[in-house]
Each structure stands twice: as C-alpha cells, then as structure tokens.
SEFIGU-56756 format. One record per residue (C-alpha): residue number from 0; residue in three letters; x, y, z. Coordinates in Angstrom, 3 decimals. Layout:
BEGIN
(NUM 'ala' (X Y Z)) ...
//
This chain:
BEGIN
(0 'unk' (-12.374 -39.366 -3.927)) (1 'unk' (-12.814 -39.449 -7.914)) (2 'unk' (-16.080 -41.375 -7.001)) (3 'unk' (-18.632 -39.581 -4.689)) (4 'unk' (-19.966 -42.521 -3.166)) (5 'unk' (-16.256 -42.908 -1.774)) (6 'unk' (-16.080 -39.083 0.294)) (7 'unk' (-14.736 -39.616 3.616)) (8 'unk' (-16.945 -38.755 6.477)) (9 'unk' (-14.745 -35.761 9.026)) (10 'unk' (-15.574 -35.986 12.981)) (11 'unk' (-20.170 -34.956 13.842)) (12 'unk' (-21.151 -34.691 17.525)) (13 'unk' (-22.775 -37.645 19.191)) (14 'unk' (-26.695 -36.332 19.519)) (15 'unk' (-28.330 -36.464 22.634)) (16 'unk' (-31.046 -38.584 23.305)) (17 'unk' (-34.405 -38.109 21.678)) (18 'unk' (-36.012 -36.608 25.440)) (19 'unk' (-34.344 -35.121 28.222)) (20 'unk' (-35.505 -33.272 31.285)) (21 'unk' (-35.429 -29.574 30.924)) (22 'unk' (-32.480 -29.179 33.476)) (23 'unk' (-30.371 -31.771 31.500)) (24 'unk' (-31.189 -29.734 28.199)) (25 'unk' (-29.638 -26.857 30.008)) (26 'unk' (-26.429 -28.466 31.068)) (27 'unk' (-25.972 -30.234 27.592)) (28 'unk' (-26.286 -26.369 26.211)) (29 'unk' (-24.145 -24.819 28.301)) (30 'unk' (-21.672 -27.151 27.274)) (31 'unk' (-21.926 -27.483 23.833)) (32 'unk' (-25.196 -26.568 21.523)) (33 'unk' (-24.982 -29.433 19.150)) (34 'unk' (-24.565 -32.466 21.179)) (35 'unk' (-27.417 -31.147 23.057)) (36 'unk' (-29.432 -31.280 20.326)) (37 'unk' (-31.666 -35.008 19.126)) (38 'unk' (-30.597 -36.924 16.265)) (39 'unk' (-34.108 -36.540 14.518)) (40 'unk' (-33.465 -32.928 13.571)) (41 'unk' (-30.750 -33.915 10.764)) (42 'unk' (-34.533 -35.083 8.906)) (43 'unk' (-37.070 -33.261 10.599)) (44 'unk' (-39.211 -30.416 8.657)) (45 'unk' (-39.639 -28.634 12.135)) (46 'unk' (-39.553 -29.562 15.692)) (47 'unk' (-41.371 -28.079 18.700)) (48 'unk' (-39.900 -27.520 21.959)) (49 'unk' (-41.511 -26.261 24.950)) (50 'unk' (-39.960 -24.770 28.253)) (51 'unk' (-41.944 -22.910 31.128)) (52 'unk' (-41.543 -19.925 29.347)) (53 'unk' (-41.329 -19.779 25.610)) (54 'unk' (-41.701 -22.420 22.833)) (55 'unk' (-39.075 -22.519 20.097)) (56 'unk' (-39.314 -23.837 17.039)) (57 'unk' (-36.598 -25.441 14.925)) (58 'unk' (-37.359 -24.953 11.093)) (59 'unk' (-35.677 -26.903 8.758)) (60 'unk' (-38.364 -26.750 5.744)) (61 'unk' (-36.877 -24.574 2.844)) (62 'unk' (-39.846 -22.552 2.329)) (63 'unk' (-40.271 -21.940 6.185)) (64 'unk' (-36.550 -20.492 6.315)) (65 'unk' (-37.400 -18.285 2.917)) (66 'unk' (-39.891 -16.870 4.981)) (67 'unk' (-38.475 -15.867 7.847)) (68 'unk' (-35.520 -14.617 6.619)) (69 'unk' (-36.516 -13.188 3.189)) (70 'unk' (-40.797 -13.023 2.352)) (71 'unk' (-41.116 -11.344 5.961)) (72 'unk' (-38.206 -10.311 7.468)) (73 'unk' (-39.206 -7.446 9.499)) (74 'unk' (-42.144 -9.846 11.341)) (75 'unk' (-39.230 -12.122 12.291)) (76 'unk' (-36.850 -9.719 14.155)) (77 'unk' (-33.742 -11.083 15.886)) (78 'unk' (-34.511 -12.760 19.363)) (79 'unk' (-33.341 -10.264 22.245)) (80 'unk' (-33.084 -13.246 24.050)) (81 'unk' (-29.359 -14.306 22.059)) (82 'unk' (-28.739 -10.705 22.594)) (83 'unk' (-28.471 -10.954 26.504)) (84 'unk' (-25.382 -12.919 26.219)) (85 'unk' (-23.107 -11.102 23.716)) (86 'unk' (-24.429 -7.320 25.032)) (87 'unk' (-21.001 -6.529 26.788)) (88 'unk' (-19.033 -6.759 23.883)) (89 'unk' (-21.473 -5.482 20.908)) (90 'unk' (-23.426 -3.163 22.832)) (91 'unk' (-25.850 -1.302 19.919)) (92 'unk' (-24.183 -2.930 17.058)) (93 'unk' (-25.612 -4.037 13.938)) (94 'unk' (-25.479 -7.452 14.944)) (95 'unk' (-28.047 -7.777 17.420)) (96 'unk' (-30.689 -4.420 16.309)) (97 'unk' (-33.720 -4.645 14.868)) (98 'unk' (-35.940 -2.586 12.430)) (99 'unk' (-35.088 0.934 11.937)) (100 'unk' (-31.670 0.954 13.885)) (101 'unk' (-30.396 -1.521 12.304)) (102 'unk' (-31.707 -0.652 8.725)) (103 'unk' (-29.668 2.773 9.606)) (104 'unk' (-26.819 0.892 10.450)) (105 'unk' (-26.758 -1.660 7.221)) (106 'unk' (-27.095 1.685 4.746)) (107 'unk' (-24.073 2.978 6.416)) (108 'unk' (-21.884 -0.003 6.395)) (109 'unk' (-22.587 -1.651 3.622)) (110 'unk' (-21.223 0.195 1.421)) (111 'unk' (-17.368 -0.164 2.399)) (112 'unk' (-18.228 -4.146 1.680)) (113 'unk' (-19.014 -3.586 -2.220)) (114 'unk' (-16.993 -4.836 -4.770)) (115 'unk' (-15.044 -2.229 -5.757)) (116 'unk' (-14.137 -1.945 -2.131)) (117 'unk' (-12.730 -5.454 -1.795)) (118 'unk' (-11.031 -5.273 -4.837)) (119 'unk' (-9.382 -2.099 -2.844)) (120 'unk' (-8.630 -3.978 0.710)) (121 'unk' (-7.196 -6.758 -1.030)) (122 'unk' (-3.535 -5.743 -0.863)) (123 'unk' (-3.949 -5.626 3.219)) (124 'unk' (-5.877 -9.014 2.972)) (125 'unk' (-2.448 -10.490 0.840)) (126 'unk' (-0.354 -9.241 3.318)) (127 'unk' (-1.725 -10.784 5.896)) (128 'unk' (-1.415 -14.055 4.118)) (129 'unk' (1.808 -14.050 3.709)) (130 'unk' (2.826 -13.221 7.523)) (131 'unk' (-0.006 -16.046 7.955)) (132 'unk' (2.417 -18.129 5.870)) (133 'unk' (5.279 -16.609 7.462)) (134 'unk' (3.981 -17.917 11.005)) (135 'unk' (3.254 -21.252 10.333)) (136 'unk' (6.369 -22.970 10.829)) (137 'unk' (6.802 -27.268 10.848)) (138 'unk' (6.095 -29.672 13.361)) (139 'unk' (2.841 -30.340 15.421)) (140 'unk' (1.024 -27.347 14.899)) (141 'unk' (-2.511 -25.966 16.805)) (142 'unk' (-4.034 -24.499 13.534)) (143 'unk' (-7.355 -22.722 15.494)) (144 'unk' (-4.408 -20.568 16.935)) (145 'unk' (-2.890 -19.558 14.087)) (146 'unk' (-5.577 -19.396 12.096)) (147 'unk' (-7.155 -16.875 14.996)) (148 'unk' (-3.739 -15.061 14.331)) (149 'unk' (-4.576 -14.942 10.948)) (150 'unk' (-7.970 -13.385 10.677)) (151 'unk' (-7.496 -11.128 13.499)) (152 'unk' (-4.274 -9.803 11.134)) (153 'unk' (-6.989 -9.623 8.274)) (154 'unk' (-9.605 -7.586 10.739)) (155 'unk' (-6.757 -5.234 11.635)) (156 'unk' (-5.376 -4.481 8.644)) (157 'unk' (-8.033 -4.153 6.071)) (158 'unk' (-9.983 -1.892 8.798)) (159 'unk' (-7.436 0.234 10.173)) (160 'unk' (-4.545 -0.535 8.453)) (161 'unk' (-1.952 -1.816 11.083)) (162 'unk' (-0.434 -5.013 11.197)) (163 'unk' (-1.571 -7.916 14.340)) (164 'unk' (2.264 -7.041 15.759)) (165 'unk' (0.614 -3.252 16.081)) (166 'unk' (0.401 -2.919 19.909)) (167 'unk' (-3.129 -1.854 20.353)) (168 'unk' (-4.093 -4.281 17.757)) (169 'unk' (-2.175 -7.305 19.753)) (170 'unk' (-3.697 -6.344 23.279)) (171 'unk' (-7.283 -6.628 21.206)) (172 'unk' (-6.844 -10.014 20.051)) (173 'unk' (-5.118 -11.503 23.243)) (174 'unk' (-8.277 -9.735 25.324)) (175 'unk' (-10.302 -10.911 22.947)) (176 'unk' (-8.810 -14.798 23.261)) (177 'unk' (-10.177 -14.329 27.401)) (178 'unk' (-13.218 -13.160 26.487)) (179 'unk' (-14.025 -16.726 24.670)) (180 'unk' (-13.004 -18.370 27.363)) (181 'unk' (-14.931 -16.694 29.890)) (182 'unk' (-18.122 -15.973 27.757)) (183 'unk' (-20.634 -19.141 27.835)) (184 'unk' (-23.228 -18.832 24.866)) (185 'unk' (-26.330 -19.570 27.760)) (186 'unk' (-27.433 -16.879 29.779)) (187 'unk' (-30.008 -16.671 32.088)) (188 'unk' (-31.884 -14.448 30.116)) (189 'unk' (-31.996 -16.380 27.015)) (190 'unk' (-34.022 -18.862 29.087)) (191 'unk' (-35.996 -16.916 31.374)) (192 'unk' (-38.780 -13.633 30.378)) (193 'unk' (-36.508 -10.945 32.457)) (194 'unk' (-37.011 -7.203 31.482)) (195 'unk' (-34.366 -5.613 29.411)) (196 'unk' (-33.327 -3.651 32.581)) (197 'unk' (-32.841 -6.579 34.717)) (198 'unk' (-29.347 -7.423 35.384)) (199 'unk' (-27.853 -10.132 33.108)) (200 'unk' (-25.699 -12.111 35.881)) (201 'unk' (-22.204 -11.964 33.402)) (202 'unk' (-19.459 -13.167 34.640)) (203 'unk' (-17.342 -10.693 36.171)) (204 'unk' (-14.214 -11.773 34.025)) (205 'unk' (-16.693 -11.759 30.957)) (206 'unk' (-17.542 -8.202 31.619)) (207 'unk' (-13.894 -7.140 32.201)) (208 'unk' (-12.458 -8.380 29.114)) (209 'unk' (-15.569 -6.681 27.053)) (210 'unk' (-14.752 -3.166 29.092)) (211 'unk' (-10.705 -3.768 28.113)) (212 'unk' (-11.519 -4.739 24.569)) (213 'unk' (-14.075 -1.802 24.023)) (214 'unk' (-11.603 0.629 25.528)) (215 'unk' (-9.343 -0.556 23.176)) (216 'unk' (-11.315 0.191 20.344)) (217 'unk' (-12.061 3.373 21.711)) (218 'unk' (-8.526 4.325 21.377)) (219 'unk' (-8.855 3.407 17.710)) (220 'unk' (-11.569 4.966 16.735)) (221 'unk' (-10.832 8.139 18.283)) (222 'unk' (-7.114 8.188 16.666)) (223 'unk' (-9.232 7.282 13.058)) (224 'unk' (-11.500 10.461 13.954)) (225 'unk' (-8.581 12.825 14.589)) (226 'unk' (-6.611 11.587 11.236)) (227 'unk' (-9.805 11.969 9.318)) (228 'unk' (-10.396 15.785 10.717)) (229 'unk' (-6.663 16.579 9.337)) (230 'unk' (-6.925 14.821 6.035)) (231 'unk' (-4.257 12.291 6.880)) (232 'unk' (-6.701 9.484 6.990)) (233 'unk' (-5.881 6.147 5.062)) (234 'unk' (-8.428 4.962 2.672)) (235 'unk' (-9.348 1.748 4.474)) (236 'unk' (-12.831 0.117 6.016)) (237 'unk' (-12.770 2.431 9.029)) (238 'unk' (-12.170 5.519 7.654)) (239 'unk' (-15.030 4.386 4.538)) (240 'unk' (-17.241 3.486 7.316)) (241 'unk' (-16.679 6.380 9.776)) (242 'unk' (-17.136 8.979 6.509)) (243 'unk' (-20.291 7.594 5.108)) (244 'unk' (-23.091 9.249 5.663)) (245 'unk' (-26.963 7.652 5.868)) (246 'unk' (-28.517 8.671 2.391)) (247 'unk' (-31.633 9.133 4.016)) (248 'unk' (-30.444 11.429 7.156)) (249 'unk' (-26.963 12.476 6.282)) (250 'unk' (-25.786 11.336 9.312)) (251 'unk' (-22.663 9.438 10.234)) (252 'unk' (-21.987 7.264 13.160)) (253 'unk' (-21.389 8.956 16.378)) (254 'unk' (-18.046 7.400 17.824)) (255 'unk' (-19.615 5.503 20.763)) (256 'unk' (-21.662 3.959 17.433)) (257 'unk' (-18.811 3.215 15.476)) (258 'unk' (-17.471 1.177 18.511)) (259 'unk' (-20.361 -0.891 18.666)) (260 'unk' (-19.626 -2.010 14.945)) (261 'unk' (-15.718 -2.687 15.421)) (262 'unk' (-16.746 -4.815 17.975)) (263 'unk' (-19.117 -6.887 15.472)) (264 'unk' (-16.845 -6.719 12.657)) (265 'unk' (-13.964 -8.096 14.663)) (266 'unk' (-16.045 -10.616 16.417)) (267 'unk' (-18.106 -11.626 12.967)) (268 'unk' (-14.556 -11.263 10.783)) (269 'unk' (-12.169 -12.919 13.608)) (270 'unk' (-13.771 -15.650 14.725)) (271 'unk' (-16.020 -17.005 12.379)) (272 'unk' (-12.937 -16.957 9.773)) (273 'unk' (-10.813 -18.900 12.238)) (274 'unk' (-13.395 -21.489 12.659)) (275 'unk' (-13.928 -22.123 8.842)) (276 'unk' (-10.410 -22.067 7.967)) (277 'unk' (-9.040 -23.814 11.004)) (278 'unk' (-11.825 -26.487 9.830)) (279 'unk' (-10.640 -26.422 5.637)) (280 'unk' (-6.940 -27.151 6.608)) (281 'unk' (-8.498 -30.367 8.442)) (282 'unk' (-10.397 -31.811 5.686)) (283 'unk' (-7.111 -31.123 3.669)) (284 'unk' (-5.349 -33.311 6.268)) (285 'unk' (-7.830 -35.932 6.005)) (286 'unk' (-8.031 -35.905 1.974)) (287 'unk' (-4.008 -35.663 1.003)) (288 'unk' (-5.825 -36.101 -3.015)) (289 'unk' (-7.942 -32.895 -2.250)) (290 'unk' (-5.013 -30.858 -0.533)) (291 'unk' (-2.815 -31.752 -3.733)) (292 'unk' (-5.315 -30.045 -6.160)) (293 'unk' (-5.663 -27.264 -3.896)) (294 'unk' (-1.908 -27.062 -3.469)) (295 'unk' (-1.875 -27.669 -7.278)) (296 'unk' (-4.431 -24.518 -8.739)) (297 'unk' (-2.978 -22.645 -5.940)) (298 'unk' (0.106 -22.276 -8.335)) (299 'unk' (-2.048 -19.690 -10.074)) (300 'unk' (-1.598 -17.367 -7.605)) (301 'unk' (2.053 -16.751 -7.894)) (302 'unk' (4.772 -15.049 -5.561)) (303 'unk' (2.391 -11.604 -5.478)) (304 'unk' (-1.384 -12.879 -5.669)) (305 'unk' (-4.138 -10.226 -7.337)) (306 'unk' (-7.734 -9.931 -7.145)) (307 'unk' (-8.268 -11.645 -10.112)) (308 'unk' (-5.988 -14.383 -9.496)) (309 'unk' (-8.319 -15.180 -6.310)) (310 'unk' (-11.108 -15.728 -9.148)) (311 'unk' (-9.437 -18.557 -11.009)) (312 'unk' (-9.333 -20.687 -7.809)) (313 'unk' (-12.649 -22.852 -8.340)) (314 'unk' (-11.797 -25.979 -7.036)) (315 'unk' (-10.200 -23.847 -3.687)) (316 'unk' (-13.565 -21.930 -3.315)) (317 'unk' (-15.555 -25.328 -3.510)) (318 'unk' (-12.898 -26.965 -0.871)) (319 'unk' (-13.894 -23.954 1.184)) (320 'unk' (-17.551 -23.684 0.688)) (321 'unk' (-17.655 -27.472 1.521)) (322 'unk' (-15.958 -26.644 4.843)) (323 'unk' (-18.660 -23.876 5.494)) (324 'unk' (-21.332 -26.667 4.731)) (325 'unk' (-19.884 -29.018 7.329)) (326 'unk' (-18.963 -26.540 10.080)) (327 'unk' (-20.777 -23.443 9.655)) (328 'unk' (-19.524 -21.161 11.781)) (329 'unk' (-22.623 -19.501 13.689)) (330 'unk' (-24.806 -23.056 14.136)) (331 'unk' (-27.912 -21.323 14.492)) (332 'unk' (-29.878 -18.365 14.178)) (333 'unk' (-32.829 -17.131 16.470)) (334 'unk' (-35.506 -15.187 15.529)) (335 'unk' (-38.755 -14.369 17.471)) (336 'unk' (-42.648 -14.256 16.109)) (337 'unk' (-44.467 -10.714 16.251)) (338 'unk' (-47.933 -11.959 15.069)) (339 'unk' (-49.526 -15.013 15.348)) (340 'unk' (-48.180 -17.920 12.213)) (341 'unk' (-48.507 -21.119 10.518)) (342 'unk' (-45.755 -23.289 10.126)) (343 'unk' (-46.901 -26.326 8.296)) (344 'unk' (-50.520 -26.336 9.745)) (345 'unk' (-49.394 -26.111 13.702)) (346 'unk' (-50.300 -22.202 15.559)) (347 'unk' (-47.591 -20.309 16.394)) (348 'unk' (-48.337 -17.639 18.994)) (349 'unk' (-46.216 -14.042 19.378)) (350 'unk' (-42.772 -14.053 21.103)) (351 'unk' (-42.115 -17.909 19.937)) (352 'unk' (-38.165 -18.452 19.106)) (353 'unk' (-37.664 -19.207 15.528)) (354 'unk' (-34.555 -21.290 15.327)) (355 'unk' (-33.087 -21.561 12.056)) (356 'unk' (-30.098 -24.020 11.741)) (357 'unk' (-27.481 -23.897 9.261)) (358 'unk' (-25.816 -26.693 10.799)) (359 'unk' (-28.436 -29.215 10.682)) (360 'unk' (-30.051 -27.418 7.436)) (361 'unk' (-26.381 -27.940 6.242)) (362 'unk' (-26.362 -31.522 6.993)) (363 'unk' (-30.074 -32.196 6.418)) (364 'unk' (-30.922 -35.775 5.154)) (365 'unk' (-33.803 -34.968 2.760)) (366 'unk' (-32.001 -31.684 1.274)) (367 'unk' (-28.513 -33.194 0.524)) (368 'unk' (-26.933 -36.171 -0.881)) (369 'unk' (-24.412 -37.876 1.468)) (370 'unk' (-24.878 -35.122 4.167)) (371 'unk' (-22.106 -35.909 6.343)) (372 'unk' (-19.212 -36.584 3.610)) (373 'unk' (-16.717 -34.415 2.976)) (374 'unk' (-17.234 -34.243 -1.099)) (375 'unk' (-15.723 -30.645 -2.607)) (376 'unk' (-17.092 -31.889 -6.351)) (377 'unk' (-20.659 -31.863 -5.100)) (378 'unk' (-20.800 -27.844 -5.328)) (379 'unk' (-20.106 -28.465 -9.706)) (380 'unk' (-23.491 -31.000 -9.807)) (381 'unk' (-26.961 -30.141 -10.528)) (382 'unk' (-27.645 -31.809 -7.266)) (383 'unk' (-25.211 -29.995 -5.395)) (384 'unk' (-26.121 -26.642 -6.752)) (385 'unk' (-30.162 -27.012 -5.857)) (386 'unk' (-29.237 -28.114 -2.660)) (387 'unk' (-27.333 -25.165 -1.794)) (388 'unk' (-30.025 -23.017 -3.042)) (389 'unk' (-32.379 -24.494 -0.534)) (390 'unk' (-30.072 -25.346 2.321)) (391 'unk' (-26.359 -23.150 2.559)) (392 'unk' (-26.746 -20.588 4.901)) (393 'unk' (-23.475 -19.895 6.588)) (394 'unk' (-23.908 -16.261 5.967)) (395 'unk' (-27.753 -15.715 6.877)) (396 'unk' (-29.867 -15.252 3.642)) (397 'unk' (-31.948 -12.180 2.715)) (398 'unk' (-31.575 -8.548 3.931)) (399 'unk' (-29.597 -9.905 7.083)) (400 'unk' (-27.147 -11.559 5.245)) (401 'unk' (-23.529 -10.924 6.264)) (402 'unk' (-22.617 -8.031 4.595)) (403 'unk' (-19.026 -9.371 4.697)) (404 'unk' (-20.074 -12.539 3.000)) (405 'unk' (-18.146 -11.637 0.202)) (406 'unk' (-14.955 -10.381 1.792)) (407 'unk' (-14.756 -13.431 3.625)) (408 'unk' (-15.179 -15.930 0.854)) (409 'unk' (-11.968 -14.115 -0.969)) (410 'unk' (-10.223 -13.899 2.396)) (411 'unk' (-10.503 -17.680 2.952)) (412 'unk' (-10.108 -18.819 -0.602)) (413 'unk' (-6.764 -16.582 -0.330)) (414 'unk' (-5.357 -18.180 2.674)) (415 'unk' (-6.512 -21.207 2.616)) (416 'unk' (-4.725 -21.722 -1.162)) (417 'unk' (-1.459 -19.768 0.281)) (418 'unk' (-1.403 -21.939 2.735)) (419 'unk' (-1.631 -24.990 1.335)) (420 'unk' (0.901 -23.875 -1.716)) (421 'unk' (3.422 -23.225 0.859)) (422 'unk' (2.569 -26.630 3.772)) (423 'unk' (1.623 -30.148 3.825)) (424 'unk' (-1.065 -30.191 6.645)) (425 'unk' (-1.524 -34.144 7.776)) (426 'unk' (-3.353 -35.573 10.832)) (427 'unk' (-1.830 -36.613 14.103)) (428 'unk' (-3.048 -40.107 14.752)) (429 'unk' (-5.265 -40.241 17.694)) (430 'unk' (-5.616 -36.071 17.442)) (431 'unk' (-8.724 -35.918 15.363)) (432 'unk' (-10.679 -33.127 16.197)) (433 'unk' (-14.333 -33.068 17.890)) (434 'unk' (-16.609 -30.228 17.010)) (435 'unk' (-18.645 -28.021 19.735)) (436 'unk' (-20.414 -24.987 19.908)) (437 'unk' (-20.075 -21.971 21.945)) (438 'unk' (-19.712 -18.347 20.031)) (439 'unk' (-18.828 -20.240 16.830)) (440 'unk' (-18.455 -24.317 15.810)) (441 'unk' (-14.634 -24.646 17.383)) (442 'unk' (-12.665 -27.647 18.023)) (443 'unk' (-13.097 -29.246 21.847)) (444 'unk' (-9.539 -29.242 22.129)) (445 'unk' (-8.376 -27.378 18.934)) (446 'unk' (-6.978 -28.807 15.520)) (447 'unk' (-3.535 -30.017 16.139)) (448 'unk' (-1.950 -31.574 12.538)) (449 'unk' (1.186 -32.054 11.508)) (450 'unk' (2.961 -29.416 9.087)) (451 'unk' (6.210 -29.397 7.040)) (452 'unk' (6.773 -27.393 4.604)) (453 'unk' (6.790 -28.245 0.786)) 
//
C-alpha cells in the first residue's frame, strides 16, 4: 500500500454485454442497475440510448455534468420519471420537486444543516457512536445491519432527539427495513409516458409499509408541534426545521409538509450512510495496513470525542471519501431536457433523460488514475485532487447538492474511526461482498466480516 501502483482492487459488477434487446435491459435493471449497464461507459464521454419512448443520455464529460447540474440547473429539472417509484414514501418532499417548490423547501431546510448547527447535533451524533460501538459485539458479523442500526440511531437522534431503542423510532426503522425489500427501483412509469394521474402499479406491500412508516412520522411530527406550542421543545433538527420560516414568505411548513421531508431525511440520512459505511469497514478488512492507521489517528479522538477532534482525522476522512468514490451511494442521477441542447455536437430534443453517473464518473478511466483500486493516499496528490474536482459527486454538485453533505461526512468520519479504534474488522474467506443497485449501491447478500475486539 506505501506504493500506489500496489492498491488492491475491492469486488465491481460484471457489465453486461455491449447490446441487449430492450426487454433484457429491463430485466438486468430490475435486478440490479449496474450490471445492467455496458462496460464502455467506465470511458465513454456520453452514450445514447434509445427506447420506444424516450432517449436517455449518459454524460460522463466534466463540462457536460457542470452544466446540468450547476451553469443551468433550472433547464435540467429532476426526471418525474425516478419520481414514480419512490412517491409513496416521499410524497412532496424536497427530494423529488422541482423549481419553485423545491427552492421553498431548500431555504427552509437548509439552514438547520449549517455549521454552527452541526457543531450543535454533534453530541447526539457521538452518542450514537458509542451505542454503535456498544452493538457490535465479536464473531461473524453482517455489518449492512448494524451499520443500518447505526445511521437510523443518528437520523433519530440528531432530528428528534430519541434514541433507535425509542419505540416509535424502532417501529420506523424495522418498517422501513420492508419497505427495501419490497420497493424495486423500476417502475412502469419510469419506462413508459403515463400521465401523472395514472396509477403507478406499486406493490401492495410497497404501499403498506410507506402508509405505516408515514403514519409513524405523523405521530412525530405532531408530538414536535405540540412541544413547540408549549415551549418545551428541544433544540434539535426538527424543531430548527419545523420553526424556520421562508425569508421570502414567512411561512413555515405545514405538518403534512414537514412529513414529506422526514421521510427524505431518513431515507437520504439512513440509507445512504449505511451503504458508505457498511462499504469503509470492508476496504478496512481488505487493507489490515489502512485499518491500522485509521485505528491508529483514531486515538485522537479519546474516551469523549468533540467537534474538533473529528477535524484532526485526515487520513479517516480520505479512507472514507475513497469509499464514497468506489460505492457511491445513489449510482445515478436523472435529469430531463426542457429545451432543445447540444451535447458534444449530437441534438438533444425536450423531455430526453439526462443520466448523470457518479458511479461510473467515479470510476471513469480517462478522469482517474487506477479507477478501480482502493488507494486512500490518492485524495493528498495533485492528481487525486483535480480528479475529484471533475469527477466526485456522491453528494450531487451545485444548488442540488445534499444539503446534509456535510453532516454526513462528520457522521461517517466519526463512526467509522470509533469503530475501528474499538474492532478489528477482517474478511471471511469465500464471503467477499458483490455490489448491486436498488435504492442505494448495497451488498447482494450483505457484508459479513469477522470482528473481535481490540
């Protein structure tokens, strides 16, 4: 590892072959987005793809992805067609709006994500490490599980400031753990041009774990809205949120609204934290030498970690952001025309899908040195760092950018370091994990490694 010609390459999906009948694209994506994608996009500029009803376009050229997501954002709105699928469960919600809504929403929420705010939820985010810690235990351990433990304890406690083992809080999480199971990322609609009325053909156990885990929240927020009408409120993310008004209207979220963006930020903060940190502890197991100088700076932290500690953990952060790289959590990102384009001399007519792909931008031939290697010290070379200019996108880029990019790099930095300080994490012969796709870049059959305590 002290050499980077010498990184170690972690498990890639197989690519599909170059050209496939429509039907067999379909069945490859319901199953798992990235095998069903060709080989040639890891070193393609763009790539065309036609259907009966809509052409897409994959855009892996820099300057392309600048200007969808940041010279003209507002021509390149969010596809309604991703939407159709995750509609149950988000409803209105920041996530999937476009234009004015969702500007209204982002000037609401964004500021309970500022800095001074994180500083301020990071005593909820600590404790939540340490019952992560806590939980671990020795042996052969699934680590997607407990890292889903983990972040939904995070999500609870830094929003409304009860602990995973809170009841509501635990029926949430397990609802939320059938809803994955039931909820394919295809839908009809994303394929076909159906109105917005037409039904969307959900399963029916899709739709009844989105109705339980909306209900849920419902209970929440309504209990948030009494305690802030008698003053007992406690000064975390939902109460911030729920109190803000719009500077423009003076307006606050209506409760049904605030629902809508619970939903998001537990869906966005849960499961896309799992994924990356279930995905760091593996490239730990695979590089003992890495996992030691984690283990080693995360000494800095102490019994009682602070903010600042968090700071001092470079090599951690670049262990992390190197695990973002590899498995990005959300693989792609659709957004549709509103005008007619160029993209590098070929017409693009209205309503085309604009796919923009952090995993294959992430793993791009022509935009990174030794794309599929695992190699933390590339993020401290002049290489490394022009490369992630033009081609790390985990968290979107330009006004859509997560707007809890920065909570989550301190929440996985944190746990991934406490983690480590406390655990060996090894592999399981034979056990190695193989990435797919369906809400976020998961494990086939989860990441099962070997942990004893150090």
């Amino acid at each position: 590892m002290d050499e980077f010609g010498r990184c170690p390459v972690p498990p890639k999906p197989q690519p599909r072959a170059d050209k496939v009948s429509l039907l067999g694209y379909l069945r490859l994506f319901r199953r798992d987005i990235l095998s069903a994608q060709p080989g040639r996009l890891y070193r393609a500029w763009m790539a065309e793809f036609r259907t009966p009803f809509f052409r897409s376009y994959m855009c892996n050229d820099p300057k392309l992805v600048d200007l969808v997501l940041k010279g003209r954002p507002d021509d390149f709105p969010k596809s309604n067609r991703i939407r159709a699928g995750l509609e149950p469960l988000l409803g209105n919600s920041v996530f999937v709006t476009n234009g004015e809504v969702w500007k209204r929403q982002r000037r609401i929420i964004d500021p309970a994500f500022e800095g001074g705010r994180l500083r301020d939820t990071f005593p909820a985010m600590a404790a939540a490490a340490r019952a992560a810690v806590a939980r671990m235990g020795e042996g052969e351990v699934e680590v997607e599980e407990q890292m889903s433990h983990a972040a939904a304890d995070v999500i609870f406690r830094t929003l409304f400031s009860i602990p995973i083992e809170h009841e509501v809080a635990a029926r949430v999480f397990q609802e939320f753990r059938r809803y994955q199971r039931t909820q394919p990322i295809l839908n009809l609609a994303a394929f076909l041009p159906l109105p917005r009325w037409f039904p969307r053909f959900h399963r029916r156990s899709t739709l009844q774990s989105a109705q339980v885990i909306r209900r849920l929240i419902t209970d929440l927020t309504e209990a948030r809205a009494a305690e802030i009408a008698a003053g007992t409120a406690p000064d975390d993310l939902a109460t911030k949120i729920m109190t803000t008004p719009d500077p423009l209207t003076g307006e606050t979220f209506t409760p049904a609204e605030m629902v809508d963006q619970v939903a998001i930020f537990f869906l966005a903060g849960h499961e896309t934290s799992a994924s990356a940190l279930a995905w760091a502890l593996y490239l730990c197991a695979m590089c003992p030498d890495v996992q030691e100088k984690v283990a080693e700076e995360a000494d800095l932290l102490g019994d009682a970690p602070d903010f600042a500690a968090v700071g001092r953990l470079k090599y951690t952060r670049d262990v992390f952001r190197e695990a973002l790289r590899l498995y990005p959590p959300v693989p792609m990102m659709v957004r549709e025309t509103t005008k007619d384009e160029d993209f590098r001399g070929r017409p693009v007519a209205p309503g085309a899908q604009v796919v923009l792909s952090p995993w294959h931008l992430q793993r791009h031939e022509r935009l990174w040195d030794l794309p599929d290697a695992f190699c933390p010290h590339r993020w401290q070379t002049a290489a490394g760092r022009i490369s992630a200019r033009e081609a790390f996108l985990p968290f979107s880029a330009g006004p859509r950018v997560c707007t809890g990019a920065g909570f989550a790099m301190i929440e996985g930095v944190l746990l991934l370091a406490m983690l480590v300080r406390s655990y060996r994490f090894s592999r399981i012969k034979g056990q190695d994990p193989v990435p797919q796709a369906q809400l976020t870049v998961r494990a086939k059959d989860g990441i099962r490694l070997r942990v004893t305590r150090r």
